[in-house]
N, C-alpha and C positions, 0 to 999 in steps of 0.2 A: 392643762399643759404643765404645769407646775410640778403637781403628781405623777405624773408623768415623768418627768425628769428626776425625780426623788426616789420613784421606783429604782430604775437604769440605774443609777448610782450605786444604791445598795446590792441589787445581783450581780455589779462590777466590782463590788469588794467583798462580796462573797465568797467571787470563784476567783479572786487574788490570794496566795499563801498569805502569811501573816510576815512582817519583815522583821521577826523578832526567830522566822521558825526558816525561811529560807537561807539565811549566812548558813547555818546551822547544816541542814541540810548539804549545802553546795561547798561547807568547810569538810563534811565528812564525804563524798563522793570525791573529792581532789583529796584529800586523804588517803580514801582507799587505792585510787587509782595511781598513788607514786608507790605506794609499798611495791619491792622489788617482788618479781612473779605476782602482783596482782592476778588476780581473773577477772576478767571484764565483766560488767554486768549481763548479766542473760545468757554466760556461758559457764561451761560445768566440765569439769576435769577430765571424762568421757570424750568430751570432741576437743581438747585440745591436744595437739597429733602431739607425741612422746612425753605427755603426762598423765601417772596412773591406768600404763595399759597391765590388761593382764595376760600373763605367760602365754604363746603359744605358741602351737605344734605344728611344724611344717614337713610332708613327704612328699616326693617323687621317687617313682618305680616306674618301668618298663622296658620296651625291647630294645637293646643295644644292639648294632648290625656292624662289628667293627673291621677293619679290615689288617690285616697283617703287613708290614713292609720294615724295610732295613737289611740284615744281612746278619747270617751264622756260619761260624769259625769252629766246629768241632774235634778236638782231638789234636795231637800231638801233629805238626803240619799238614792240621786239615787247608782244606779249600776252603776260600769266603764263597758261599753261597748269596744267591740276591732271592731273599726272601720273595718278592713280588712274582719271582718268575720261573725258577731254579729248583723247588724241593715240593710241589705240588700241594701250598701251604696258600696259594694266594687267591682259594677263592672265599665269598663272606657266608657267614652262618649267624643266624639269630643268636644274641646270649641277652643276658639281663644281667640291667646295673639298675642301681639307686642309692637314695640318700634321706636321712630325715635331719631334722634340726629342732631342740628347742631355745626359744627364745625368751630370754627374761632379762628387761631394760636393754642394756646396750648389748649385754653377753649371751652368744649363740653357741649352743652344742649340741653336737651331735655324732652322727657315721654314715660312711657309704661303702659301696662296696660292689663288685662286677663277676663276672663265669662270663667267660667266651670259648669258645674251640670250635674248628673245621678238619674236614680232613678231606684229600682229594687223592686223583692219580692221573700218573701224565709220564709220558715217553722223555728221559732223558735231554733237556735241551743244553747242558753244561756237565762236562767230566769233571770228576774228583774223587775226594775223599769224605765220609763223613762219620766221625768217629770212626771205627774199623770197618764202615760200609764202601766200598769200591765201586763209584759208579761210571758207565762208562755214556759219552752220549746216543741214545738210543733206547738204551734201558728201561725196560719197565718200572716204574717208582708210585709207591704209596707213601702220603706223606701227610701228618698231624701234627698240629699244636693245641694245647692247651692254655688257660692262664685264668687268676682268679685273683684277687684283690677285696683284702677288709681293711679298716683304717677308720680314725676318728679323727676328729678339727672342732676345733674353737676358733672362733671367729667373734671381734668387736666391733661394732659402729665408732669408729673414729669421726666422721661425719654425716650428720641428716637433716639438710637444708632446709628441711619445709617443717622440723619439727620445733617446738619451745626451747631445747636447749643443742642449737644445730651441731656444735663441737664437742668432744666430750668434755673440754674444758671449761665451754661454757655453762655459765648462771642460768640461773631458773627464770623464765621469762624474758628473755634475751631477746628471744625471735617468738613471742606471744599474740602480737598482731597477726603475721601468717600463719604461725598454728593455729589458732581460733578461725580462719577460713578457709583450712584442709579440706576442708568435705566436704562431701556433695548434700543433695538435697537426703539421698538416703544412710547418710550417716555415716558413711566409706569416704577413705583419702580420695581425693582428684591425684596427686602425684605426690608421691614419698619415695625417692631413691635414697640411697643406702651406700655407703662406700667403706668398706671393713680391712681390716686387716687379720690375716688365718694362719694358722697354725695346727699340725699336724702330725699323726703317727700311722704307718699303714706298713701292712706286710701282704708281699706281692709272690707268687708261686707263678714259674712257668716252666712247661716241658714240651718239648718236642720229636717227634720219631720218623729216620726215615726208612724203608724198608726199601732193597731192590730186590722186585721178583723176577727178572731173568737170571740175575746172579743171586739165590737168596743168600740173603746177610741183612739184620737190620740195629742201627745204631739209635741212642738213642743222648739226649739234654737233659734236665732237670737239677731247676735250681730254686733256689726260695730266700728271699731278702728283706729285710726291715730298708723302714725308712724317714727320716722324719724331716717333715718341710713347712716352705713359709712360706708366704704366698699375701695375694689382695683379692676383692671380691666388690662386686656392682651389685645391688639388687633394687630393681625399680617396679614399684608396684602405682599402675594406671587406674584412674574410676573412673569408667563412662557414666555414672549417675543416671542410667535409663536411656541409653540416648542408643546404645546399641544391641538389638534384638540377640537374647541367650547369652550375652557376653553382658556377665558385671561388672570385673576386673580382668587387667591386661596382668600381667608378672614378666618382666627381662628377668633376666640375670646373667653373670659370668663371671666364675672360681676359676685362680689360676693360683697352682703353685712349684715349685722349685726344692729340692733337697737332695742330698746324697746318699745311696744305697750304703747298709750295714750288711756284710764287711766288708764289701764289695767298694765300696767308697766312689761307687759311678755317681751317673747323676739320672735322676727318674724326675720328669716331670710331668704334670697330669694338669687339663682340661675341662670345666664344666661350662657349656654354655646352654639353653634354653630360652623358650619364651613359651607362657601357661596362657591359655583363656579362660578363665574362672566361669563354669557356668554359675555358678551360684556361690554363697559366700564358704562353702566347704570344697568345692570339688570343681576343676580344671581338665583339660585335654594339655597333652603339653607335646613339643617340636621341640627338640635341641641337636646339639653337638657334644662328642666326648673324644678325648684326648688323653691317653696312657703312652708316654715314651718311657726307652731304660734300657739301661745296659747293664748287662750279667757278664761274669766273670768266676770260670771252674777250673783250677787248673789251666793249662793251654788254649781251653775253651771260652769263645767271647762270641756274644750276641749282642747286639746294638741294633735293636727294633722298634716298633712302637704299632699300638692298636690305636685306629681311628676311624670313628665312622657315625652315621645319622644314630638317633634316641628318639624315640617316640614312647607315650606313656599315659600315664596320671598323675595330676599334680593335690594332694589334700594337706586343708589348712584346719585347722581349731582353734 
C-alpha cells in the first residue's frame, strides 16, 4: 500500500509544470496578450478579416435593359417633348454596362462605363416642333436615341465593422476578437459590409433623331459632357460556409453619386445597385439595378432625362 501511494505521488509531480517554469510561462502569454494588435494564439494574419489581405480584382459586366424617360426641348421654341411617349424613343433595347475595381487596404479603383440605344416608330400622338422638324399629330415618326458613358472612381472604406481595425481611424487590433471569428469553417467572411466614400470623373455622350416621314424633315441632338461627382457606397459580402447548395458567397452592393455636368453645370446623377451569388470563390451570376439621370444643355436646347432599367450579368473576383 505504501508503494503504492509513493508511486501516485511521483506521476502527480511529474505531469505538474515545475513552479519555478509556469510564472514564467503565464508572465509571458499575459504579456503577449496586452501588446496592442496582439494575435491571439492559434491564429494567423490570413484569417484575421482586414489584416494582411492581399490586392484584389473585382468585375461586373452584362446586359443593361435601360429605359429612356423625361423630356426634350429642341431648337430655338421648340416643343418639350415627353420622352416616354411623344418621339417613338420609349421603347427598351438591350445595351451593356459594367464596372471593375481594384482593391488594396482600404483604397478601391477602378472604371465603369454603358452603350444603350433604341430606335422605334409611331404615328404622331403630340404636335410640334423638333429642331426644324414640323410635326403634326398623326404623322408618321421615326425616332432614336443613343448614349454611352466611360468614367473612373475611387472609393475608400471609411467603415468595416467586422474587420481588426473597423474605422479608418482606428488602431490595430481594436476589433481583434471579432476579426479572428469572421469566417467560416472554409476560410471565407461569414459577413463583411463595407461602407465607402466615392469619388469620380466620367464623360457622358448623348444623341438623338427624330425623322417625320409623311412630312420628310429630320432634326436631330447631340451633346457630350464631363462630370465629376461624390457619392457613398455599401458593399456587403455574405458566407454560407456550405450550408447552401452552389452558392458560396452572397455579395449586396449599392453606389450612388451626385455631380455637376461640364459646361453644362447640370446635375447627372447615377445608380449602381446589385446583388451577386458567388458560385465559387472567382465567379458569380449577378441581378442588379442601374441609374443614369442628366440634363444637357445646347444653345436653346435642353434635355432632362435619365436611363433606368434591370442589369443582369457576371460578377468575377481574384
Amino acid at each position: 500500500m505504501v508503494t503504492l501511494i509513493v508511486a501516485g505521488w511521483l506521476m502527480v509531480q511529474a505531469a505538474e509544470p515545475s513552479s519555478a517554469a509556469l510564472p514564467s510561462a503565464v508572465s509571458s502569454a499575459a504579456s503577449a496578450s496586452s501588446m496592442p494588435g496582439a494575435i491571439p494564439p492559434g491564429s494567423s494574419a490570413a484569417r484575421i478579416l482586414g489584416v494582411a489581405e492581399a490586392p484584389a480584382v473585382t468585375a461586373d459586366v452584362g446586359v443593361w435593359v435601360p429605359r429612356l424617360t423625361g423630356t426634350a426641348q429642341v431648337g430655338s421654341g421648340g416643343t418639350s417633348f415627353d420622352l416616354n411617349d411623344d418621339l417613338a424613343v420609349e421603347g427598351s433595347s438591350a445595351g451593356v454596362a459594367g464596372e471593375f475595381a481594384v482593391t488594396i487596404g482600404r483604397w478601391r479603383v477602378g472604371g465603369m462605363g454603358f452603350s444603350a440605344s433604341t430606335s422605334g416608330n409611331e404615328n404622331a400622338v403630340k404636335g410640334g416642333t423638333f429642331g426644324d422638324t414640323n410635326i403634326s399629330v398623326g404623322d408618321q415618326i421615326k425616332g432614336s436615341y443613343s448614349a454611352w458613358m466611360a468614367g473612373a472612381e475611387v472609393g475608400y472604406v471609411v467603415y468595416r465593422p467586422s474587420a481588426d481595425e473597423p474605422w479608418a481611424w482606428s488602431d490595430e487590433g481594436d476589433n481583434r476578437d471579432a476579426a479572428s471569428k469572421a469566417f467560416g469553417a472554409n476560410g471565407r467572411p461569414l459577413f463583411d459590409p463595407q461602407f465607402l466614400l466615392l469619388g469620380g470623373a466620367l464623360l457622358f455622350h448623348y444623341d438623338q433623331t427624330v425623322e417625320n416621314v409623311t412630312v420628310p424633315s429630320t432634326s436631330s441632338f447631340d451633346r457630350t459632357v464631363g462630370c465629376l461627382y461624390g457619392g457613398a457606397g455599401l458593399d456587403v459580402r455574405i458566407g454560407f460556409d456550405g450550408r447552401v447548395p452552389l452558392v458560396q458567397d452572397l455579395r449586396i452592393y449599392a453606389n450612388a453619386g451626385v455631380g455637376p455636368s461640364i459646361p453644362d453645370a447640370d446635375i447627372i446623377w447615377l445608380l449602381r445597385a446589385g446583388i451577386a451569388f458567388m458560385i465559387n470563390e472567382n465567379i458569380g451570376v449577378e441581378f442588379g439595378y442601374r441609374l443614369f439621370d442628366f440634363d444637357m444643355q445646347d444653345g436653346p436646347s435642353t434635355v432632362d432625362a435619365g436611363l433606368r432599367g434591370l442589369f443582369g450579368g457576371v460578377s468575377v473576383r481574384f
